[in-house]
C-alpha positions in Angstrom: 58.8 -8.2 -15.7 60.8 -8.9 -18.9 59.6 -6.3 -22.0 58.0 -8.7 -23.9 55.5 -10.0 -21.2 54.7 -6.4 -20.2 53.9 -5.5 -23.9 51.5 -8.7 -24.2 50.0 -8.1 -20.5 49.3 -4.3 -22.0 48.0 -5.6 -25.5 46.0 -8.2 -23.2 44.2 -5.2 -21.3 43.4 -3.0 -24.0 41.5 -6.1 -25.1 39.5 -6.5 -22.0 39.1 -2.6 -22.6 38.0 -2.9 -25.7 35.6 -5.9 -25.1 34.0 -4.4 -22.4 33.3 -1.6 -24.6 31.9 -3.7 -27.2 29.4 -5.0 -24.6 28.2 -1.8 -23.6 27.6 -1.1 -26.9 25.4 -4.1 -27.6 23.7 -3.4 -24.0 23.5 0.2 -25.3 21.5 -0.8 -28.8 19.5 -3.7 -26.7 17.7 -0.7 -24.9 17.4 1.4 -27.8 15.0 -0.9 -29.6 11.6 0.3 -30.2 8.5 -2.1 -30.2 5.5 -1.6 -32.0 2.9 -3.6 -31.8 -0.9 -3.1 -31.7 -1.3 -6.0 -29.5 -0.8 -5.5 -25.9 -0.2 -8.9 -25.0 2.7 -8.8 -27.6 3.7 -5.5 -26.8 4.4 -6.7 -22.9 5.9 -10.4 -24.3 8.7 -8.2 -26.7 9.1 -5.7 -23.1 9.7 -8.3 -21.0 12.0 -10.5 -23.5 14.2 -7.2 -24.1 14.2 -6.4 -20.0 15.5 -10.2 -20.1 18.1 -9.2 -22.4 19.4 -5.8 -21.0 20.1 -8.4 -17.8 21.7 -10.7 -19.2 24.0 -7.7 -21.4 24.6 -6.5 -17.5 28.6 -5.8 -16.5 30.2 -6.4 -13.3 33.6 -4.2 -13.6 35.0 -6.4 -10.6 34.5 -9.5 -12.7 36.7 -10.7 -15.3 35.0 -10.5 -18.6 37.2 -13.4 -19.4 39.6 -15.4 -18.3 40.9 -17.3 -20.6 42.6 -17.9 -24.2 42.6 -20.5 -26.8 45.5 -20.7 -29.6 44.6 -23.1 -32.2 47.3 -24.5 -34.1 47.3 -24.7 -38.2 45.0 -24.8 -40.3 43.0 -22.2 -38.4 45.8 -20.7 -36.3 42.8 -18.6 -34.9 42.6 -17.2 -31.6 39.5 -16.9 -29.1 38.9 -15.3 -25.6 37.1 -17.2 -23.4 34.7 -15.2 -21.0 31.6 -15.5 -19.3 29.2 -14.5 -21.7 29.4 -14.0 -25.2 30.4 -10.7 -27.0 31.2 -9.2 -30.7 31.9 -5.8 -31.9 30.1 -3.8 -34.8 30.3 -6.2 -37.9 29.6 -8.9 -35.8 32.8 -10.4 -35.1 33.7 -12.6 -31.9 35.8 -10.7 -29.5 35.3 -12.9 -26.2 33.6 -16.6 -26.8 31.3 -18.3 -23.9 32.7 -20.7 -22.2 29.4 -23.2 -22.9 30.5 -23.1 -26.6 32.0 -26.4 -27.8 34.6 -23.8 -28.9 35.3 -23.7 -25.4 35.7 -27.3 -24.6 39.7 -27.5 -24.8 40.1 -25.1 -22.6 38.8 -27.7 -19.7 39.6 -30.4 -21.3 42.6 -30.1 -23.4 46.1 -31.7 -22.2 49.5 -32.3 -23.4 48.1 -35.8 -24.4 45.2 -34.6 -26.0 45.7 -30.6 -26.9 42.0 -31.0 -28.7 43.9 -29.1 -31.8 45.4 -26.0 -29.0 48.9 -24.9 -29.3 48.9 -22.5 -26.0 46.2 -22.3 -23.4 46.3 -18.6 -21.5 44.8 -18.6 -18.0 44.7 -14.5 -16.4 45.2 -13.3 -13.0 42.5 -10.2 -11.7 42.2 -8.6 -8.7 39.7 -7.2 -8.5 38.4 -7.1 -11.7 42.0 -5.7 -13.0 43.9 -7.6 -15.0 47.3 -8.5 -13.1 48.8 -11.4 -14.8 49.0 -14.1 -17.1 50.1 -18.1 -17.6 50.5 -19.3 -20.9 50.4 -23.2 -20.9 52.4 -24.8 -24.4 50.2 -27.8 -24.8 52.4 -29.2 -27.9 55.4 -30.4 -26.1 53.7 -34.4 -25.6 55.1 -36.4 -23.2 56.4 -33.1 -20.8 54.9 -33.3 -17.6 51.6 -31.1 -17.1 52.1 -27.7 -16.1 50.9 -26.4 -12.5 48.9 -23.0 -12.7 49.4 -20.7 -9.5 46.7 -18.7 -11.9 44.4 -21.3 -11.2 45.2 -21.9 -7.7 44.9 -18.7 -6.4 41.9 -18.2 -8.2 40.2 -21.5 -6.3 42.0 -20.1 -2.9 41.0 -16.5 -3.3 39.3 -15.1 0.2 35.6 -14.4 -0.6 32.8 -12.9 1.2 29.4 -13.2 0.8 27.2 -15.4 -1.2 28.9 -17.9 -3.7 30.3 -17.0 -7.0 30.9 -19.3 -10.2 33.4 -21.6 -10.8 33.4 -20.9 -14.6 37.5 -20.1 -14.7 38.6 -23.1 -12.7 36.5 -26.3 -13.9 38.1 -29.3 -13.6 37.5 -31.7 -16.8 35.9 -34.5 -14.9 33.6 -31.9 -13.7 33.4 -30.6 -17.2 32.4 -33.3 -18.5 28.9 -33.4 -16.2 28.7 -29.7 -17.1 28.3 -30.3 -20.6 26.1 -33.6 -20.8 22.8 -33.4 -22.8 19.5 -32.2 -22.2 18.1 -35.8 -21.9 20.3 -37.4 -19.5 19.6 -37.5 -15.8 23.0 -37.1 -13.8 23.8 -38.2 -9.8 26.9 -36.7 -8.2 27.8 -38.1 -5.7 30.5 -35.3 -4.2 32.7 -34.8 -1.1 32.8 -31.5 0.5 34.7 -29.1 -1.5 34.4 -31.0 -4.8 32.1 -28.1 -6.1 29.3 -30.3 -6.8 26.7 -27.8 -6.3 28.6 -25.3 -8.2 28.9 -28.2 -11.3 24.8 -28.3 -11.1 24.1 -24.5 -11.3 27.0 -24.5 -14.2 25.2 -27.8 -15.6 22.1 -25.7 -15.3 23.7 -22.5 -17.3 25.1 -24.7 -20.0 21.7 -26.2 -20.7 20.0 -23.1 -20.8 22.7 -21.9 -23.3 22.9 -25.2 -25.9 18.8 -25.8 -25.5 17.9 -22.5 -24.6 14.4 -22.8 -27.0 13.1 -25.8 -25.6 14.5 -24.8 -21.6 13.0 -22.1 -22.6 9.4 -23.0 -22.7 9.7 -25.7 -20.0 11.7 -24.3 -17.5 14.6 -24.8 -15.5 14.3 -25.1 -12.0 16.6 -25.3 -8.6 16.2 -26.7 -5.2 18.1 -26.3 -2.6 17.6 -27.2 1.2 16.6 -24.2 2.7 16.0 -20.2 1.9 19.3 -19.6 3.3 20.9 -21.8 1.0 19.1 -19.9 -1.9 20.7 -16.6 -1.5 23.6 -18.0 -1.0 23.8 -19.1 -4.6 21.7 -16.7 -5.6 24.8 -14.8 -7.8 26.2 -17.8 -9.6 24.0 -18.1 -12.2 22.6 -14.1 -13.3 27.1 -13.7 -13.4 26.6 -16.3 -15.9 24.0 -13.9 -17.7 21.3 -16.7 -16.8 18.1 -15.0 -15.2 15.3 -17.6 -16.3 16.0 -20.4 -13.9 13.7 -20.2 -10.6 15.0 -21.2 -7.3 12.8 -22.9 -4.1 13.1 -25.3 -2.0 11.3 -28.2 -1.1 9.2 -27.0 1.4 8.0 -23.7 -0.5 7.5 -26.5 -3.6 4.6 -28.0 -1.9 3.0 -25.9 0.4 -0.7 -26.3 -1.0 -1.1 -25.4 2.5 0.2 -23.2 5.4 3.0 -24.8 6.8 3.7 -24.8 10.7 6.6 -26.5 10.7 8.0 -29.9 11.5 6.5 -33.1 13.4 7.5 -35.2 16.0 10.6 -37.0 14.0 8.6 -40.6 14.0 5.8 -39.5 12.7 7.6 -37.3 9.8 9.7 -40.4 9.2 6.3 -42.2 8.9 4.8 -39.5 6.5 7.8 -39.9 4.3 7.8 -43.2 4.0 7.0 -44.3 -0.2 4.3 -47.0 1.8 2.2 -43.7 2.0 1.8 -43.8 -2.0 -0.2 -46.7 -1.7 -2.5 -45.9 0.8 -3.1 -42.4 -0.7 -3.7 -43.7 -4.1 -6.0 -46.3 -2.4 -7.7 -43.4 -0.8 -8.3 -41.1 -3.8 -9.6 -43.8 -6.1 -11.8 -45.3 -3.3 -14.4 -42.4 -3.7 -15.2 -43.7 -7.3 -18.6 -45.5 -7.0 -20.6 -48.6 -9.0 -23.5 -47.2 -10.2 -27.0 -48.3 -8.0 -29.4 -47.3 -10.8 -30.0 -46.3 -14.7 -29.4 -43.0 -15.9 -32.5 -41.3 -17.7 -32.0 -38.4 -19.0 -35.0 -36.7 -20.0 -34.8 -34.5 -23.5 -37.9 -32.7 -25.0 -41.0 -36.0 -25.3 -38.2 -38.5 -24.7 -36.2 -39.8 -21.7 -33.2 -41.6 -22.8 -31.8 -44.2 -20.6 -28.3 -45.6 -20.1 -28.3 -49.3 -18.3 -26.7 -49.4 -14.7 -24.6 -51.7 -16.3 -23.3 -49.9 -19.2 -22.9 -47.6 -16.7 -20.5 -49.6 -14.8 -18.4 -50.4 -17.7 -17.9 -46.8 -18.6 -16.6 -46.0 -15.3 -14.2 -48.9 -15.1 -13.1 -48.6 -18.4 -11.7 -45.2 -17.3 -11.1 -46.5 -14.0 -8.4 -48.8 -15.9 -7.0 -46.0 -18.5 -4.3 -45.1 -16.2 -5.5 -41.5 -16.1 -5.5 -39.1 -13.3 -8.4 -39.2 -11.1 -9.5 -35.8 -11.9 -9.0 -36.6 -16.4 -11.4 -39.5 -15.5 -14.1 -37.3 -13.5 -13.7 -34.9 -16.5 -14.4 -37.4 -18.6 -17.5 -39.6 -17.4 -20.2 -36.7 -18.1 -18.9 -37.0 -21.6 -18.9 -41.1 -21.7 -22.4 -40.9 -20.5 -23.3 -38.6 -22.8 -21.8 -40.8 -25.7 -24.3 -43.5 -24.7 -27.3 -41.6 -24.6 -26.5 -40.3 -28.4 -26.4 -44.2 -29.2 -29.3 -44.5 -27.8 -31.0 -41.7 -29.8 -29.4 -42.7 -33.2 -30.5 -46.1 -32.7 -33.8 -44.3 -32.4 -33.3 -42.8 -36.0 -32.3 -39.6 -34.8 -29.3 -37.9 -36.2 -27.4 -35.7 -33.1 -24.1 -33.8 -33.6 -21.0 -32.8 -31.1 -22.9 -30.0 -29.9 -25.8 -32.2 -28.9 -23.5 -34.2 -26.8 -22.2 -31.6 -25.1 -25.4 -30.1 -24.1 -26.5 -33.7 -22.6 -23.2 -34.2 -20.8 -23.5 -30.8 -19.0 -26.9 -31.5 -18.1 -28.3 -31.7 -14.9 -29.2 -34.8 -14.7 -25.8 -36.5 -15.9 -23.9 -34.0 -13.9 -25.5 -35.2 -10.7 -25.0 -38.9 -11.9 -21.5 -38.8 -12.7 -21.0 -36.5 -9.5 -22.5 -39.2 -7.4 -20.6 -42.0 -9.1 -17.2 -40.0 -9.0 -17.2 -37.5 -6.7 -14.6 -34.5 -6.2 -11.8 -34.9 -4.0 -9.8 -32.2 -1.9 -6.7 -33.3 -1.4 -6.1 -31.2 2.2 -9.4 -32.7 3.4 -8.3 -36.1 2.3 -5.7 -36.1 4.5 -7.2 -34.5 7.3 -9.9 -37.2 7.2 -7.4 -40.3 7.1 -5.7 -38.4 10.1 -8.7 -37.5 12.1 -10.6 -41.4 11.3 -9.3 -44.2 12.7 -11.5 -46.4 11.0 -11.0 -44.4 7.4 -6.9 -45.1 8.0 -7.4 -48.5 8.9 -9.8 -48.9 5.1 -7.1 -48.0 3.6 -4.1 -48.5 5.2 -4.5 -52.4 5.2 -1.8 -54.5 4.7 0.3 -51.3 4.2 0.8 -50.1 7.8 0.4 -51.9 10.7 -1.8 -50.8 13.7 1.1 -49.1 15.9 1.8 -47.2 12.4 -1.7 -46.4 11.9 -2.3 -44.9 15.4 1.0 -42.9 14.7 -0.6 -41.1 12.1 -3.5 -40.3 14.1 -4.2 -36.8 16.1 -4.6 -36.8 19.3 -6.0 -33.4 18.8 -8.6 -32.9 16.5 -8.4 -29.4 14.6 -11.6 -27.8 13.9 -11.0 -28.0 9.8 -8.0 -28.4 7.4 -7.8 -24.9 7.9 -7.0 -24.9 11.2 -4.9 -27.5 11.4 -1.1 -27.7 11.9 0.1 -29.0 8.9 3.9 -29.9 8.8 5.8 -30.1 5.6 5.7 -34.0 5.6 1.9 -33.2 5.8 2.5 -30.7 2.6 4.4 -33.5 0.9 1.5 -35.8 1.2 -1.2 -32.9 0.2 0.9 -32.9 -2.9 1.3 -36.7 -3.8 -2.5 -36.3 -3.4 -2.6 -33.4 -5.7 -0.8 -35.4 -8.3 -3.1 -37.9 -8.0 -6.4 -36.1 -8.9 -4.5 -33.6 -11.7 -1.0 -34.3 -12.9 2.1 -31.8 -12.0 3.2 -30.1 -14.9 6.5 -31.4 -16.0 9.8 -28.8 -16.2 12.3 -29.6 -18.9 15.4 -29.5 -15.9 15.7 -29.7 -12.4 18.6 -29.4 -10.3 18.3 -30.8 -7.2 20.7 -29.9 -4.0 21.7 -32.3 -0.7 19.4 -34.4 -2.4 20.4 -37.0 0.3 18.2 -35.4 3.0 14.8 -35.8 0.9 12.7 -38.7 2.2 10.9 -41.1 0.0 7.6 -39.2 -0.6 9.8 -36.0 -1.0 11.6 -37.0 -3.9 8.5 -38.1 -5.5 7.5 -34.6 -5.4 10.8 -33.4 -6.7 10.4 -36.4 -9.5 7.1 -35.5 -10.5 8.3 -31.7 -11.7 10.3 -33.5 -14.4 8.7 -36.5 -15.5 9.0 -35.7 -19.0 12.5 -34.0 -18.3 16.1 -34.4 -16.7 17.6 -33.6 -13.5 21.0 -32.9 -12.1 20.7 -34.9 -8.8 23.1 -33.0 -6.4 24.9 -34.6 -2.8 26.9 -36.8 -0.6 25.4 -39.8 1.8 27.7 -38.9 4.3 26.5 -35.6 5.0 22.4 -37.5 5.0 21.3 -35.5 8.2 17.5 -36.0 8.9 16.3 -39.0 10.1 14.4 -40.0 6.2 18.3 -39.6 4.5 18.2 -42.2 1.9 20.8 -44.7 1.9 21.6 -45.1 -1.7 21.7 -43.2 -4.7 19.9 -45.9 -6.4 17.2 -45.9 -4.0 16.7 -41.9 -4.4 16.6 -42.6 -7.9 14.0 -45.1 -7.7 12.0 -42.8 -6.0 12.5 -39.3 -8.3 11.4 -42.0 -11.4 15.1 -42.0 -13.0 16.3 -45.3 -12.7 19.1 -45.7 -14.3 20.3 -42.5 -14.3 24.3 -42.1 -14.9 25.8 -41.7 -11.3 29.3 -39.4 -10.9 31.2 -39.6 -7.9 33.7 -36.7 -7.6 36.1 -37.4 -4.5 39.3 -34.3 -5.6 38.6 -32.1 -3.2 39.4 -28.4 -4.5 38.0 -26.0 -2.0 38.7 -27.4 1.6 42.8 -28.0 2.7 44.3 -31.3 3.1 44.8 -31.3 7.2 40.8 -30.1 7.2 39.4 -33.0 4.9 41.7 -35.7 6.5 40.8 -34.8 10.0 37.1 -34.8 9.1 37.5 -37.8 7.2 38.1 -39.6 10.6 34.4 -40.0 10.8 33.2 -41.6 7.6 34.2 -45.3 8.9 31.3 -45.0 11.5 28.8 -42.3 8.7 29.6 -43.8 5.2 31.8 -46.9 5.6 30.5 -47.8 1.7 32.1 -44.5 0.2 35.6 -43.5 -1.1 37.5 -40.6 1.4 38.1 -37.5 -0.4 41.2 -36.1 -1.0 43.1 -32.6 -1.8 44.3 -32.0 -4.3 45.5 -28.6 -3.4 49.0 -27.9 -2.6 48.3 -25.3 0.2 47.8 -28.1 3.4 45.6 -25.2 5.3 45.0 -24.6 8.6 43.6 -26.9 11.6 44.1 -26.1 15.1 42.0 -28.3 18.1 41.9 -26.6 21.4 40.3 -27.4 24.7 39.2 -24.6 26.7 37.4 -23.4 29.7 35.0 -21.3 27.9 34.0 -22.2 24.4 32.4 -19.3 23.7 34.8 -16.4 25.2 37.4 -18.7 23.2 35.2 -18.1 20.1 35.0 -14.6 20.4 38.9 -14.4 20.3 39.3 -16.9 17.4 36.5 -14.4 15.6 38.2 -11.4 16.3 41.9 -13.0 15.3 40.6 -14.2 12.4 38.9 -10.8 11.5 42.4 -9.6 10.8 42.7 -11.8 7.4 40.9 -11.4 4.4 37.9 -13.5 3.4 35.1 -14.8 5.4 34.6 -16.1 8.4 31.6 -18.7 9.6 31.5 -19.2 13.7 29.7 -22.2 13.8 27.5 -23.4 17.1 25.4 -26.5 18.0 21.9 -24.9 17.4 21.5 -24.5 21.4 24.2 -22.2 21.8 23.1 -19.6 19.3 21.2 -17.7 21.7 24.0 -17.6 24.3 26.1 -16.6 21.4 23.9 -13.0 20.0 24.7 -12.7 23.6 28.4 -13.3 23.7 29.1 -11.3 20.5 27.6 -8.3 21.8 29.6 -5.2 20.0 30.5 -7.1 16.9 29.4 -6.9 13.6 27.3 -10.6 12.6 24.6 -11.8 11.0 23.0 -15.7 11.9 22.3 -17.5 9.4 18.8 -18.1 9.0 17.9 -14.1 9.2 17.2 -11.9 6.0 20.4 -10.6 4.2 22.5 -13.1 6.3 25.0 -14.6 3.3 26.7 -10.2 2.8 28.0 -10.0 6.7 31.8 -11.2 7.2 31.1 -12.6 10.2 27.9 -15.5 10.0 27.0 -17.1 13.3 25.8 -20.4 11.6 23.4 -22.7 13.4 25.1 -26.5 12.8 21.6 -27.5 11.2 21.9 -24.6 8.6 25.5 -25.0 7.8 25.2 -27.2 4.8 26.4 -26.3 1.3 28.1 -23.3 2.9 31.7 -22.5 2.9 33.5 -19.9 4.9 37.5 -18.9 4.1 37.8 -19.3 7.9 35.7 -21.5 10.8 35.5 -21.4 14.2 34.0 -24.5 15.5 32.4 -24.6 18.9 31.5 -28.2 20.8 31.6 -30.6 18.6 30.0 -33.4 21.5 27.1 -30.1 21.2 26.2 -30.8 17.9 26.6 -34.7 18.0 24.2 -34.8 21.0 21.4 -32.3 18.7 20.6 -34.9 16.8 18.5 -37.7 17.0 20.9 -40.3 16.9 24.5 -40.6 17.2 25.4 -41.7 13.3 23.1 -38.9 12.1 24.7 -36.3 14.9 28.3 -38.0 13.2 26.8 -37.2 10.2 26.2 -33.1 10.8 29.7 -32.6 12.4 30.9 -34.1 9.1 29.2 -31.2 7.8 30.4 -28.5 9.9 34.0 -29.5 10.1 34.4 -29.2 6.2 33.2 -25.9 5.6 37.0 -24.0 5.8 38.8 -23.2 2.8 41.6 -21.8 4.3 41.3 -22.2 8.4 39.3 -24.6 10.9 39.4 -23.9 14.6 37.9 -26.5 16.8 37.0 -25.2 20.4 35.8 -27.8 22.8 35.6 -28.1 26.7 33.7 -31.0 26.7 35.6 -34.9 25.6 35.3 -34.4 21.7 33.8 -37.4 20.6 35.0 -40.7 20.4 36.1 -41.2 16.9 37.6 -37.9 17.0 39.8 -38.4 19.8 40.8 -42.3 19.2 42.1 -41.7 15.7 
């Protein structure tokens, strides 16, 4: 290494000393703040607000504090770390910048065409959290060709164990430039395997927090991701980012007013998740409101005041056509009545205040009145009625469902009480819609939403409904659509979460999986997607891909695993969900964890059940029966659909292991 690059490597570590020491420091003075405050409510609100803090201040020595640098050219000719996190020494001063600043921007975005006012751009190189090396990038020499960063490809190759880690060093500006859209806006991606679109929403999510952080704040940011599994795997990304507030569930935990069994016959939850079921619950809730039979008297010291059937029956459907919840407008009627009687007692010459209408509206008599007229309404017994009442189903249901629908929905099995009953999460779903319908969901100010693609009609509407008054980052890919509900357009999922119109992104430059594993996968999107563009790699390292038939699939698994146990990263062994048993069994001895047990993201070795192997990624795969997990699914396109999946989870390796015919499209191409 030449003198003068070894003098600025050194001067660029005793930065990163230097800065890391500053951030101690402010970590250090965080926690020596003292609160006093004779309020306990306050006292716990300024505790839990510097906890937050002392979090966020946390340092990972085996993550870069930064990775970047920015030299402006003249006027400023000033110079600014970027890092992960913002940090500044005693008097205040900026030593590393975060990367959500618009300071930041250039680095992403910046090019020999547009250097966005940068002279030189600095990536570094760490292993380990030690810096190694450095890349400095001359962004003034216009018309040069752009300069290739082995910096930036090894840090996008780099083996990895464990759950996922940010992307914050090796954004791509097309995937900046979702990143860094506005509060307000609702985005789709649309994203091929190994585009990063999942890691774009949880750094969308981290920027938002960061440039609206008062108003995100107070509303909350929320993420959903298919499953639990899913969670902890990308449970890291954003407290690295020194983001704790977010929450994370999925959709399943999201609505589960009730206990949840598990899943229905397929039909019948592609039935339940059909948006036709709106209707006919709304139809149901609003069908308990009643047209009053009788006057209301309401009898107060010598008088009884009385309120017409018919005014009666204009109060109620003058909230009946407010466009209010069903449970505002039961809230409410005690209160119109009220208002009616107090007409009728200043028309008598009496003069009766606010608090006279409140004692009249919470009355007995106008309680039971308006209770008659609009009743209460449980949403799990709602359900369980239209389920367990042919003839209530049928009411509503009219011109909505037909008969052979209808009886679907019907059990053949009565449970003793919504309690006992079985509820699946389609069920939940509907429980929900209900729920929404008597008393509105609280609005979020962000959602991000993951393999959005495999939410049914009612299910987005329960997504939707978190962030009516907010935005979302709608995260996915139709190909990968899996469950018998996928929806078959973006705009039709868009429809359904209530953000029509949103701006729709569809990122094809695939960064994480190689060239020969993305081509050979792309084989099948002809027969699973024929509308959508074929990704591509854009890395210059081609991979690995090796298709062999063997006797045993399994003993010819356990060799790949062990082989591949030799090289660094991760490795995912994935399995049609039949053959999971069969292999605990055959993997007897080794070290494993399957995915879908507690802690199962921190082994090296995952045994992945096909139906759980979305959104994951792996530095090596070995991929058993292919025909196996076609033939798991419902239908042939949808079983297409999930070997898409599987066969693009490598970032460095695939092995395909097969003794039965792969299928078709496979072999004929």
């Amino acid at each position: 290494m030449p003198a003068d690059t070894s003098d600025t490597l050194q001067a660029e570590q005793d930065y990163l000393k230097s800065s890391r020491a500053a951030l101690a420091l402010m970590r250090e003075k965080t926690g020596s703040l003292e609160i006093h405050s004779a309020d306990r409510v306050n006292q716990e609100f300024l505790q839990a607000a510097i906890f937050r803090r002392m979090k966020e201040l946390e340092d990972d020595p085996d993550v870069p504090l930064f990775f970047g640098r920015l030299d402006y050219l003249e006027p400023t000719d000033e110079t600014f770390h970027i890092g992960r996190r913002h940090v500044n020494d005693e008097l205040g001063e900026p030593l590393v910048v975060d990367w959500r600043a618009d300071i930041s921007v250039p680095f992403y975005r910046a090019s020999k065409t547009e250097p966005m006012g940068v002279g030189v751009r600095r990536r570094f190189g760490f292993t380990h959290g030690e810096m190694t090396a450095f890349e400095d990038e001359d962004l003034t020499a216009s018309g040069a060709a752009e300069q290739h960063s082995d910096i930036l490809d090894a840090e996008i190759e780099r083996p990895r164990s464990g759950p996922m880690r940010d992307i914050v060093a090796t954004i791509q500006p097309e995937q900046d430039v979702i990143v860094r859209a506005g509060v307000g806006e609702t985005i789709c991606v649309q994203g091929a395997p190994g585009t990063g679109k999942t890691a774009v929403g949880l750094h969308r999510a981290a920027y938002l927090l960061y440039a609206y952080r008062d108003q995100l704040s107070r509303a909350g940011v929320l993420v959903v991701g298919p499953n639990a599994s899913f969670l902890r795997y990308i449970g890291d990304v954003l407290p690295a980012l020194g983001e704790i507030e977010a929450k994370q569930t999925t959709v399943e935990e999201m609505v589960a007013r009730v206990k949840i069994a598990g899943p229905g016959p397929a039909p019948v939850d592609v039935l339940k998740g059909d948006a036709r079921m709106a209707e006919l619950l709304h139809r149901a809730v609003w069908a308990h409101v009643k047209q009053p039979e009788e006057a209301l008297v309401v009898p107060r010291g010598a008088h009884r005041w009385r309120v017409a059937t018919y005014q009666a029956e204009e109060l109620v459907d003058e909230l009946r056509t407010r466009g209010i919840r069903y449970g505002a407008g039961r809230a409410m009627l005690p209160q119109r009545l009220a208002h009616a009687v107090l007409l009728r007692m200043e028309a008598a010459g009496d003069s009766p205040d606010d608090r006279v209408q409140d004692s009249v509206a919470r009355s007995r008599p106008v309680k039971q009145y308006a209770e008659a007229l609009w009743p209460a309404v449980d949403p799990a017994k709602l359900l369980f009625r239209l389920f367990t009442e042919p003839d209530l189903l049928a009411e509503h249901a009219d011109g909505i469902l037909t008969a052979e629908e209808q009886a679907l929905l019907i059990w053949d099995k009565v449970p003793r009480s919504p309690g006992a009953a079985k509820w699946s999460v389609a069920d939940a779903t509907l429980i929900d819609e209900i729920a929404d319908l008597v008393d509105r969901t609280p609005s979020l100010g962000h959602v991000v939403l993951d393999e959005a693609q495999d939410l049914s009609a009612m299910q987005l509407r329960a997504v939707g409904r978190r962030c009516s008054t907010g935005s979302m980052t709608v995260l996915g890919d139709i190909a990968q659509g899996t469950t018998p509900w996928a929806t078959p357009s973006w705009d039709e999922a868009l429809m359904h979460l209530g953000k029509i119109g949103a701006h729709t992104e569809e990122l094809t430059a695939g960064f994480r999986v190689p060239g020969q594993v993305i081509e050979y996968a792309a084989r099948l999107l002809p027969t699973i997607a024929p509308h959508l563009k074929p990704p591509t790699a854009v890395r210059r390292a081609r991979g690995e891909l090796t298709i062999t038939r063997v006797p045993d699939s399994l003993a010819a698994a356990v060799t790949a695993v062990q082989e591949a146990s030799e090289r660094l990263g991760s490795i995912g062994l994935i399995v049609p969900d039949a053959l999971v048993p069969a292999t605990r069994k055959a993997l007897q001895g080794m070290a494993f964890s399957v995915l879908g047990d507690e802690d199962d993201v921190d082994a090296h070795l995952d045994v992945v059940p096909a139906s759980l192997a979305k959104g994951l990624e792996f530095d090596h795969v070995v991929l058993v029966e292919p025909a196996g997990i076609v033939a798991g699914e419902a239908d042939e396109r949808t079983g297409l659909r999930r070997l898409y999946v599987c066969l693009t989870r490598a970032v460095t390796s695939l092995v395909v292991l097969h003794s039965e015919d792969l299928p078709e499209v496979l072999e004929t191409a």
